[in-house]
Each structure stands twice: as structure tokens, then as C-alpha cells.
C-alpha positions as a Markdown table, in Angstrom:
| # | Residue | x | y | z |
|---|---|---|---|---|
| 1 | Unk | 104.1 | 33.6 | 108.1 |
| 2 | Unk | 105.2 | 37.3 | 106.4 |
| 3 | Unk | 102.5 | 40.4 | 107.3 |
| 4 | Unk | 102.2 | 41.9 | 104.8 |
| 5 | Unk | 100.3 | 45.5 | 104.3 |
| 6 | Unk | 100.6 | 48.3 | 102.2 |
| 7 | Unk | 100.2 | 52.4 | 102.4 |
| 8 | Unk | 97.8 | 54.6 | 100.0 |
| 9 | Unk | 101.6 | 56.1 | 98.7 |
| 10 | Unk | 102.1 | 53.0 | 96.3 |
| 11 | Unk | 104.1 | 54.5 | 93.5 |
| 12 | Unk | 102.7 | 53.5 | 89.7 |
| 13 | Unk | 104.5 | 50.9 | 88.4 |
| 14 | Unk | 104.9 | 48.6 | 91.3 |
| 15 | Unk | 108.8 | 47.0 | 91.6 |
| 16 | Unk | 108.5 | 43.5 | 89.7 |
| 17 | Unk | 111.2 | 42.0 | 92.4 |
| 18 | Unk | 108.7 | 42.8 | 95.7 |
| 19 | Unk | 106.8 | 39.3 | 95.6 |
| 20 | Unk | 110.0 | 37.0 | 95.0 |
| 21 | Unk | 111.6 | 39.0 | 98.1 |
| 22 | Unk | 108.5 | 39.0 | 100.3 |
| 23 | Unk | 108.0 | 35.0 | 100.0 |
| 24 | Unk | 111.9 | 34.6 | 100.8 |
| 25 | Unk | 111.7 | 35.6 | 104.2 |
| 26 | Unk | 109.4 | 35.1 | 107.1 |
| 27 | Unk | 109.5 | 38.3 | 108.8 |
| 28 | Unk | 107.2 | 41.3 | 108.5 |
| 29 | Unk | 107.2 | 43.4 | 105.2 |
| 30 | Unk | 105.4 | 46.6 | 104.7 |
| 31 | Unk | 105.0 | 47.4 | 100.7 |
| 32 | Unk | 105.8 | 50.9 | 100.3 |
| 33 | Unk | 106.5 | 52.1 | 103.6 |
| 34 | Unk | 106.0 | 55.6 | 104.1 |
| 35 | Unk | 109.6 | 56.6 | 106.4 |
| 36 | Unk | 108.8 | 60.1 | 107.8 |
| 37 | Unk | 107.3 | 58.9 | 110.7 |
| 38 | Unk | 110.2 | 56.4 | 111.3 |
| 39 | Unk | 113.2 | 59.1 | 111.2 |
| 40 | Unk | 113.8 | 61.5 | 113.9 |
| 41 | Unk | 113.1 | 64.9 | 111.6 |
| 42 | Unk | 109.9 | 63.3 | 110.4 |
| 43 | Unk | 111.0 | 63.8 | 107.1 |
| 44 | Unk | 111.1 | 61.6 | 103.7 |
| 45 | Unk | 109.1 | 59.4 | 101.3 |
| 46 | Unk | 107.9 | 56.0 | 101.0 |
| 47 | Unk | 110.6 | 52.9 | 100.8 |
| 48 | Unk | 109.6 | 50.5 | 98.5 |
| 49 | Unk | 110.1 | 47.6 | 100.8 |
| 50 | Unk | 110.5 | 47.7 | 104.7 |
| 51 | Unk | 111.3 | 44.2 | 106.0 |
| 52 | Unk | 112.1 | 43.5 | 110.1 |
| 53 | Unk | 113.0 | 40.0 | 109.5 |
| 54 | Unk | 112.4 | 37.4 | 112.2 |
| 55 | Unk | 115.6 | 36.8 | 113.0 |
| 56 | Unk | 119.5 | 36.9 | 112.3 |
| 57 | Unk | 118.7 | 33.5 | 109.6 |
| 58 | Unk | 115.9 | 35.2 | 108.3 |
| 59 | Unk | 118.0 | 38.0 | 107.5 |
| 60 | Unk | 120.2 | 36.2 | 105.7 |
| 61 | Unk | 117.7 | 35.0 | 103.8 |
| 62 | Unk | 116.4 | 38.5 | 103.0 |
| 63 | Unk | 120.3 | 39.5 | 101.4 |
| 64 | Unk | 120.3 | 36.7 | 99.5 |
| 65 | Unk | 117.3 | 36.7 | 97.9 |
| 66 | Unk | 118.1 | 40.7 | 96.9 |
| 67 | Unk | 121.4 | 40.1 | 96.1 |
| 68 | Unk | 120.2 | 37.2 | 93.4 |
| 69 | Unk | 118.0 | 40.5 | 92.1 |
| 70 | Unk | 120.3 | 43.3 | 92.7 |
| 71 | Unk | 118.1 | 44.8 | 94.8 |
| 72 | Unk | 119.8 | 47.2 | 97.6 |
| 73 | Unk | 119.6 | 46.8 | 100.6 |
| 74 | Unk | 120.0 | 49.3 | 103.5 |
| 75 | Unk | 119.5 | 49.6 | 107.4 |
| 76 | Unk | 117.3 | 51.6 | 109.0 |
| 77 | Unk | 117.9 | 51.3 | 112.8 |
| 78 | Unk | 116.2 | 54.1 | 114.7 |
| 79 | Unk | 116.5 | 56.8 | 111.8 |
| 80 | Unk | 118.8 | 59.1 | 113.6 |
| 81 | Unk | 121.7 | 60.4 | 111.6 |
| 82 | Unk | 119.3 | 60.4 | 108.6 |
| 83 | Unk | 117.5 | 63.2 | 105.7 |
| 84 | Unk | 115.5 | 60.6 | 103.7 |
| 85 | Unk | 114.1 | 62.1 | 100.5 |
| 86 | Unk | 110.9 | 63.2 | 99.4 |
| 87 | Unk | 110.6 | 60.7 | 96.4 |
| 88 | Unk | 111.2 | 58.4 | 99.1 |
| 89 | Unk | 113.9 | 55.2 | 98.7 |
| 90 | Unk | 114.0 | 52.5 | 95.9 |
| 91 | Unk | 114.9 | 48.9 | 97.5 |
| 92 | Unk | 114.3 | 47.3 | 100.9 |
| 93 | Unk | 114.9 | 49.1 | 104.2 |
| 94 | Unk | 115.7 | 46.7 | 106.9 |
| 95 | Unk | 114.8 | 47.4 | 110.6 |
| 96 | Unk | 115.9 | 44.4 | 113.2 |
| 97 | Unk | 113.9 | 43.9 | 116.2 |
| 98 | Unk | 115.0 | 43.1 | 119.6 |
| 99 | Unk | 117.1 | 40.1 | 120.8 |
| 100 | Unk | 118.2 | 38.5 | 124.3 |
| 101 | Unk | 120.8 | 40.4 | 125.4 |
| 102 | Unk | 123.9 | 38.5 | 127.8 |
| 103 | Unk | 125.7 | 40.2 | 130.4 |
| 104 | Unk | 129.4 | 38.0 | 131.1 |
| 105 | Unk | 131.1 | 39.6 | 133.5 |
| 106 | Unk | 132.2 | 42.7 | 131.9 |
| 107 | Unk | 131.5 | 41.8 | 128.6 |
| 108 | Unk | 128.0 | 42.8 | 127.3 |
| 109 | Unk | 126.4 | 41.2 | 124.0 |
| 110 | Unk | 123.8 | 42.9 | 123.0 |
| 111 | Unk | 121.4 | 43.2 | 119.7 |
| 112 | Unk | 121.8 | 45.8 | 117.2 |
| 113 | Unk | 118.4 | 47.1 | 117.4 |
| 114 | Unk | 119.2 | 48.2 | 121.2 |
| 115 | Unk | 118.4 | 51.9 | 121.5 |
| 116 | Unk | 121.8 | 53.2 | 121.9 |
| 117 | Unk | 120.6 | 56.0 | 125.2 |
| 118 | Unk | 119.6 | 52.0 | 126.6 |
| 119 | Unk | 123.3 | 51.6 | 126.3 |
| 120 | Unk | 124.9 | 53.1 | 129.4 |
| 121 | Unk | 121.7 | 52.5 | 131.9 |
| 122 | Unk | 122.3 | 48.6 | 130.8 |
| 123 | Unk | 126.2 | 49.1 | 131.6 |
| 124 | Unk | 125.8 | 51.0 | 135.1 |
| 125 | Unk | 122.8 | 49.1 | 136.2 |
| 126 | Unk | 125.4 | 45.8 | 136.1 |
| 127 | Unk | 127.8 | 48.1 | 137.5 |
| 128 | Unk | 129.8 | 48.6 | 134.4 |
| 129 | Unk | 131.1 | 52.0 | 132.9 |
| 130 | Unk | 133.3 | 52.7 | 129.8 |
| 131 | Unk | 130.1 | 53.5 | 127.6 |
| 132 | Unk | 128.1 | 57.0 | 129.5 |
| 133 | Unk | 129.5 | 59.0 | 126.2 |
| 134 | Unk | 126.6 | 56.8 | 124.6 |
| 135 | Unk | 124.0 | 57.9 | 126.7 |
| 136 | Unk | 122.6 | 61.0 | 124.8 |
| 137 | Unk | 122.9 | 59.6 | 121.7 |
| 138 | Unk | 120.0 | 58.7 | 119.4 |
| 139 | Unk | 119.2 | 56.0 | 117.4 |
| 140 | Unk | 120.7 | 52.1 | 117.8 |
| 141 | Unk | 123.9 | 50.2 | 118.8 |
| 142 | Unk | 124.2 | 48.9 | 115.2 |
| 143 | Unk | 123.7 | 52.5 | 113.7 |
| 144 | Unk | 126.1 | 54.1 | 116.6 |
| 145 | Unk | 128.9 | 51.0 | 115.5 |
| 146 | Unk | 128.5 | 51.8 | 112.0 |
| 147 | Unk | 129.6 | 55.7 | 112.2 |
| 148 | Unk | 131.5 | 55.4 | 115.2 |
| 149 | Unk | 129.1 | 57.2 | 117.2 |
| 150 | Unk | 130.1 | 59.4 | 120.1 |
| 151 | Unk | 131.3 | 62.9 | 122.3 |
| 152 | Unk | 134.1 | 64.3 | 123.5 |
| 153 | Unk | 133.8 | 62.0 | 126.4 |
| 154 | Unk | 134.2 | 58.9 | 124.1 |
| 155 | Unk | 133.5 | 56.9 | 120.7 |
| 156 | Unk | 132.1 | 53.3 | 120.2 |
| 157 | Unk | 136.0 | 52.4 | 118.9 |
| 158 | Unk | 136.4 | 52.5 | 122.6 |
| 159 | Unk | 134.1 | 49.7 | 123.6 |
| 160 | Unk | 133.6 | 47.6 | 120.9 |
| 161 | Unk | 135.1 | 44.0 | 120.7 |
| 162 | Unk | 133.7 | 42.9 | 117.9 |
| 163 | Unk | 130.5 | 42.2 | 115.8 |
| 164 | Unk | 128.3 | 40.0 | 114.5 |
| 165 | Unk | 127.2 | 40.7 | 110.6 |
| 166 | Unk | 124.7 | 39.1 | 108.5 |
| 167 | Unk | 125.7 | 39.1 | 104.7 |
| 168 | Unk | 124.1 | 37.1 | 102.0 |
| 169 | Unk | 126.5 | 34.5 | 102.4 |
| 170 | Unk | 125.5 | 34.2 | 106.5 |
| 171 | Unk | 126.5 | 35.1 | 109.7 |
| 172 | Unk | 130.4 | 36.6 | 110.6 |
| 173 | Unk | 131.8 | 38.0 | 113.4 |
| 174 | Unk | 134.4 | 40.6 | 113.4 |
| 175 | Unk | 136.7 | 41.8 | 115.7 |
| 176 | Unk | 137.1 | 45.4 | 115.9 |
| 177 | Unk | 140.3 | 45.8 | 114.5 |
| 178 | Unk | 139.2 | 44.8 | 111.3 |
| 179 | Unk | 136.2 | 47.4 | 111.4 |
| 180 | Unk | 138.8 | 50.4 | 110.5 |
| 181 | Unk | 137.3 | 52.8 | 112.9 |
| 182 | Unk | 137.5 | 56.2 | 112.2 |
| 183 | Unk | 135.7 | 59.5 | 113.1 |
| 184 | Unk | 132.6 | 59.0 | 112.7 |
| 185 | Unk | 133.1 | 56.1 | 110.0 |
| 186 | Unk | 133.5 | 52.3 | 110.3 |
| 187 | Unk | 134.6 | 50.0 | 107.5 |
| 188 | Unk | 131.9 | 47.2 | 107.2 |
| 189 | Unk | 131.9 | 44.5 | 104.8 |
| 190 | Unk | 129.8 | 46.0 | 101.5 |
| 191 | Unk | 126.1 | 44.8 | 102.1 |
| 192 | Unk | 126.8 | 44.1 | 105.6 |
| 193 | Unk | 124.2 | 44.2 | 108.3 |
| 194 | Unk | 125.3 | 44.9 | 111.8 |
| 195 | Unk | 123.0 | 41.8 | 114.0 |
| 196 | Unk | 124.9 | 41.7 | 117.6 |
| 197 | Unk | 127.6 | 43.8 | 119.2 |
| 198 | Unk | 129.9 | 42.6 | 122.1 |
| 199 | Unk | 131.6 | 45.4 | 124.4 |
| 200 | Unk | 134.0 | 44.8 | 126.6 |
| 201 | Unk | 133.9 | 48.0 | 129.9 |
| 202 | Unk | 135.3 | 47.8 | 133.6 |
| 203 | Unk | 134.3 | 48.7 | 137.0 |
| 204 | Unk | 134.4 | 51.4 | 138.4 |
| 205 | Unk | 132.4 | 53.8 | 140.7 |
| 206 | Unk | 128.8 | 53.7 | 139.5 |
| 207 | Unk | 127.6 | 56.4 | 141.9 |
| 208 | Unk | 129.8 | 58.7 | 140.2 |
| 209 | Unk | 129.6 | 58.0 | 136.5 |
| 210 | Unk | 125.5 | 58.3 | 137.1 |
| 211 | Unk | 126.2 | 61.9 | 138.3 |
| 212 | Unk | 128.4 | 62.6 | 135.4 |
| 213 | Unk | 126.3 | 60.9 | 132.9 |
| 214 | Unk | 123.2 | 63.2 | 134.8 |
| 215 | Unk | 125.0 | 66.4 | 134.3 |
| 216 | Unk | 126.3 | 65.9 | 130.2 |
| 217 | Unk | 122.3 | 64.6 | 129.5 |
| 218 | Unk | 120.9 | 68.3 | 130.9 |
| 219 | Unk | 124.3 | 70.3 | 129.0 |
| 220 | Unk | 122.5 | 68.4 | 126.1 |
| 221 | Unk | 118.8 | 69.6 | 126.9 |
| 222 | Unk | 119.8 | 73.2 | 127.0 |
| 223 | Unk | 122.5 | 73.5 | 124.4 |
| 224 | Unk | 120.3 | 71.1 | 121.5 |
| 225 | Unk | 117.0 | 71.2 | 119.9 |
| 226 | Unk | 116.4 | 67.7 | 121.9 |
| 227 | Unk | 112.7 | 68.9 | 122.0 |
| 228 | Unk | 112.1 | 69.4 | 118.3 |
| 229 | Unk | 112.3 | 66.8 | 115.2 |
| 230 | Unk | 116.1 | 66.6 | 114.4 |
| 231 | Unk | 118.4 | 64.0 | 112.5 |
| 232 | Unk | 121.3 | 65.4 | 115.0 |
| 233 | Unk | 124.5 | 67.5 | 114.2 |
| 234 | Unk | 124.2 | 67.8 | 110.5 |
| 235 | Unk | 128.2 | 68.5 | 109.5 |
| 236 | Unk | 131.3 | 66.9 | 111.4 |
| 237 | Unk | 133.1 | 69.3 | 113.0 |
| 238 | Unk | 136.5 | 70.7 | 111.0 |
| 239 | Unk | 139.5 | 69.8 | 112.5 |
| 240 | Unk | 140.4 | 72.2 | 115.6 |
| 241 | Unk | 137.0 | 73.6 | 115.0 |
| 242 | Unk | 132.7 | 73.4 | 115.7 |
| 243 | Unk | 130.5 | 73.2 | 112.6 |
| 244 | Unk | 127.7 | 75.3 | 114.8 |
| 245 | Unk | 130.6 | 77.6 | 115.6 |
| 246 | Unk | 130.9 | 78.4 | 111.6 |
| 247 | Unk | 127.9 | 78.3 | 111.1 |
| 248 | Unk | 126.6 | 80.8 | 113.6 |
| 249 | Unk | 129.4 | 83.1 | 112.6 |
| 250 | Unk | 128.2 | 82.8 | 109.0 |
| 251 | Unk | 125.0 | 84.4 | 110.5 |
| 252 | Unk | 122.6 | 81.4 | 109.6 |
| 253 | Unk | 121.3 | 80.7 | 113.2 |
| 254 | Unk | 117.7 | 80.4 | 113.3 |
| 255 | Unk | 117.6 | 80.9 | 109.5 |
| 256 | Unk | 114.5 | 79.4 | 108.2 |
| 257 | Unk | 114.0 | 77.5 | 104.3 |
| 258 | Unk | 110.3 | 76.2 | 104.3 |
| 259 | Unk | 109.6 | 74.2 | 107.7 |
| 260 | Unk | 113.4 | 73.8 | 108.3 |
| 261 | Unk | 115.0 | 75.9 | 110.5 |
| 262 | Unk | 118.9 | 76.3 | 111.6 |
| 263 | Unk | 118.1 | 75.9 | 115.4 |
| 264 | Unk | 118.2 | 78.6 | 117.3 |
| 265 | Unk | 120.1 | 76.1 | 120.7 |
| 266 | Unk | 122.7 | 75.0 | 118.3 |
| 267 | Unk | 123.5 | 75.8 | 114.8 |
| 268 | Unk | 124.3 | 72.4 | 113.7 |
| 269 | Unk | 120.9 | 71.0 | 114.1 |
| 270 | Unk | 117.9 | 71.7 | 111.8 |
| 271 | Unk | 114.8 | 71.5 | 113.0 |
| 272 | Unk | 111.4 | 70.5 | 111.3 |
| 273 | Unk | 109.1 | 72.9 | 112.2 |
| 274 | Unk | 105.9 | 71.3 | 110.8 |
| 275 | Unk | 105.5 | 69.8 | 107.5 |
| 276 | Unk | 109.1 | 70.7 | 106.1 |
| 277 | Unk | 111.1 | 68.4 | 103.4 |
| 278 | Unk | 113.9 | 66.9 | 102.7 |
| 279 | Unk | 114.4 | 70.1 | 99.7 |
| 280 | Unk | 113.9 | 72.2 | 102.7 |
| 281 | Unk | 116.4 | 70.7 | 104.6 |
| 282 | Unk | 118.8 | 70.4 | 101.9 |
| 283 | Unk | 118.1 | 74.1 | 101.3 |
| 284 | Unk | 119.8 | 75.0 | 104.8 |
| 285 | Unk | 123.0 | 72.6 | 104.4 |
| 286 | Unk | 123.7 | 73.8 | 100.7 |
| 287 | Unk | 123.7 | 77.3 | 102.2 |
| 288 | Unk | 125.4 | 76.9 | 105.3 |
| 289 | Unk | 128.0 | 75.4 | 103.2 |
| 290 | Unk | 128.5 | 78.1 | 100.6 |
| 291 | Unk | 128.9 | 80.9 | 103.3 |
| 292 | Unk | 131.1 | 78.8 | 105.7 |
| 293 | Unk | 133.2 | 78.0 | 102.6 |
| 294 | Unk | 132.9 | 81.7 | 101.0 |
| 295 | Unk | 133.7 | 83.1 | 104.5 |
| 296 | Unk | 136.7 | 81.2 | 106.6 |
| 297 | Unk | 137.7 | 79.0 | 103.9 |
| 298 | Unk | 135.7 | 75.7 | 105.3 |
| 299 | Unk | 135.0 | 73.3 | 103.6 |
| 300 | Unk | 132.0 | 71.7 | 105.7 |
| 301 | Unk | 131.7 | 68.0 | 105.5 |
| 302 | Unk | 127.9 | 65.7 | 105.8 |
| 303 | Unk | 127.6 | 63.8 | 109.2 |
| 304 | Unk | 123.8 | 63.3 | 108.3 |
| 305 | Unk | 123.2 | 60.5 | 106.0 |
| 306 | Unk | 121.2 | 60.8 | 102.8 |
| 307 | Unk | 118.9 | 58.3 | 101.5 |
| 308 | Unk | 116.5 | 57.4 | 98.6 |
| 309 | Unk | 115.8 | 59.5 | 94.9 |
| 310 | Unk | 117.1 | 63.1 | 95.3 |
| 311 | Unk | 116.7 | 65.6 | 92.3 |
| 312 | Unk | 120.0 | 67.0 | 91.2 |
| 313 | Unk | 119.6 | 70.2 | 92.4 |
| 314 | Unk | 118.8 | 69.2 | 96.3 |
| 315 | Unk | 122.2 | 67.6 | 96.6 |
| 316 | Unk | 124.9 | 69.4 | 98.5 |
């Protein structure tokens, strides 16, 4: 049986497709869904639709029934990586919920919605390594596989034997040569949701990767804002270069637009100070763009992800 409730931010004319959607699937569904409180900045509007479907079947259903309406469809994992915007998101946001996970050998199979930091703990506690690069990152497996999340000390291209995708048409699996990693980008079927993810790590001295993993989690707690709303490093870093680098030199550190602030730890990070929006965010990267650019000849380039209704003036 679908729950179904609904926020006080319902938007006039309600979407005509919402009901046929709703009875397709057997899952929860939340009619406009307000989204700040579901993305790490604690920024953003209401989403039309927000479905966590009761399984991989049931999400199948869900992409069928929107494709029939061409209705778009997008992921939400754990809404890292993300500026959502203040009109909020036309469509259906989908967010998975958790599966069985199976540990064979030294392959691991695990469900998308996994909390990615999860990741690494899992690996060592079966004495597995290959994936303590994940361990400080936010969000989900199925968001870190679909922008080739990771550090200098490794990227999910590394791990990654394949994955399991839900279109409308059903279930796939993929290996991960035909996923056209790249940094910070993966090449998913269009409409594709990312269900299960298998890795395949090693051996190795537990003991010591715990130490290592220990000592890049507190580099993190002193060098990021890990304390304050964040979506996480907001441009890629230039080849041969840092983003924070640029922009510190550009002399934006700690500048403030609104609620949003360039964060004082590192420059690549806003921060929501209380009550700032997606305009004040977008307010920070459109400057910090125009002086790096103006400056050493940069052209910066998003990491963050955008998502719903933006005026065209808040665009970058």
C-alpha cells in the first residue's frame, strides 16, 4: 500500500500526472516534498514527487509509468554533491532504501542507498581494503558510482565491477567498462537508476589501512567545513591545479552573499550559515568564477550538481 502525505508548500496548480504515478507503484510517495532538509547545505525547494520505492521491481515500475508521461525522473541518494533550487524541482525525486548486502570473498554487493563513509568500515571489518579513499566522503554508493567519487588516494573506477540499473524497461547489469569512467563523471544509460553495486578489493593489512584511513578522516576535520551545512567542494579542480587554491588567491575566502559563505577551512566549500538560498549560493560560484577567470585565466568548472527551476540570472 503507497503512503502518501503532503507538505503545506503545495504549489497552485497541482501536476495532473501525480495520481497515475502514485497508484503505479507501491512504495512511499511524499506530494511536494520540501528537499532542504534532505541535502547536506539544507538548501532548496519543494520536489513535486518524492517516491522511495519498495524495491528494485517497484522501481521499475515507477520509470515506466513516468516515462509513458514524460515525466523526469532523478535520484536523490543522500543529497551531497547537490544546490537544489529555491522554486524547488518539477518531476519525481527518487530515494532507494536499504537492501541486503553480500560479502563473497572479496567481492562485496552492496545496495546503492549504502552511505558511502559505511563503505570502507564494511570493507576492513571483512578484512578487505582497496576502498579507505571512500571513507570521508558524503552521500551514497549509487551517487559516489555516478560521479566517480573520490581523493587523491583513489576513485570508485578503482573498485567497481559492475552495476546493477533499473530503467523503464527493467533491471541491467553493467560492467564497469561500459560505465566510461572519468573524473568525476560516469556514463549511465539516460534515465538510469543505479540499484546495486559490486566491488571487487584484496587483502591486505587491516591494522594499517585503519591507521591511514584514521589520519586522512582528522586532515579532513581540520582542513573542511565538515561541521557546517555543505554540498562539498563546489568546482573540480583545474588541471595541475586546486579550485580553493584560486579561489583563495582571488581573495574570496570567507566572503559572505546572504547566509552563504566561502568557508573560511577551505575555499571550495560554501557554507550555509542559517537560512541562506540556493540565489545566495549561486551568488558566491558566479563570483568566484568571474575573478578566478578575470585573474589567472581559469576557467572554473561545477562539481556541485544543480537541480529543479532556476531563474536565469542565478545560473553560473
Amino acid at each position: 500500500m503507497t503512503g502518501l502525505s503532503k507538505s503545506s508548500a503545495a504549489p497552485e496548480a497541482a501536476p495532473t500526472w501525480r495520481p497515475p504515478v502514485v497508484a503505479a507503484v507501491r512504495g512511499e510517495a511524499v506530494l511536494d516534498a520540501p528537499l532542504a532538509q534532505r541535502t547536506s547545505i539544507r538548501v532548496g525547494g519543494p520536489a513535486d514527487l518524492l517516491v522511495r520505492p519498495a524495491d528494485a521491481q517497484d522501481l521499475v515500475s515507477l520509470l515506466a509509468a513516468c516515462e509513458a508521461r514524460g515525466v523526469r525522473v532523478t535520484a536523490l541518494g543522500g543529497g551531497s554533491n547537490l544546490l537544489v533550487a529555491d522554486r524547488g524541482v518539477r518531476g519525481v525525486l527518487v530515494r532507494l532504501g536499504p537492501v541486503e548486502d553480500r560479502i563473497e570473498g572479496e567481492r562485496l554487493l552492496l545496495g546503492a542507498a549504502l552511505p558511502t563513509s559505511r563503505l570502507a568500515q564494511l570493507a576492513l571489518e571483512h578484512g578487505l581494503l582497496g576502498c579507505e579513499f571512500a571513507a570521508g566522503i558524503p552521500g551514497t554508493l549509487g551517487g559516489a558510482v555516478a560521479m566517480n567519487a573520490g581523493t587523491p588516494a583513489g576513485e570508485m573506477k578503482d573498485v567497481v565491477e559492475s552495476v546493477e540499473v533499473a530503467t523503464a524497461e527493467g533491471l541491467r547489469l553493467l560492467e564497469a567498462r561500459a560505465l566510461g569512467f572519468g573524473y568525476r563523471t560516469c556514463r549511465l544509460p539516460p534515465g538510469a537508476v543505479v540499484t546495486r553495486v559490486a566491488l571487487r578489493l584484496r587483502r591486505g593489512d587491516v591494522a594499517k589501512s585503519r591507521a591511514a584511513m584514521d589520519l586522512d578522516r582528522e586532515r579532513r576535520r581540520q582542513t573542511q567545513p565538515l561541521h557546517q551545512p555543505t554540498f562539498g567542494s563546489t568546482f573540480r579542480n583545474p588541471e595541475g591545479d586546486h579550485a580553493g587554491r584560486l579561489i583563495e588567491a582571488a581573495g574570496l575566502k570567507g566572503h559572505r552573499v546572504g547566509n552563504a559563505m566561502w568557508s573560511t577551512l577551505h575555499a571550495n566549500f560554501v557554507v550555509n550559515l542559517g537560512g541562506a538560498t540556493a540565489r545566495d549560493c549561486l551568488s558566491l560560484v558566479r563570483l568566484a568564477r568571474a575573478r578566478v577567470l578575470e585573474r589567472f585565466g581559469v576557467a572554473l568548472a561545477l562539481e556541485v550538481r544543480l537541480l529543479g527551476e532556476f531563474a536565469d540570472d542565478e545560473v553560473p
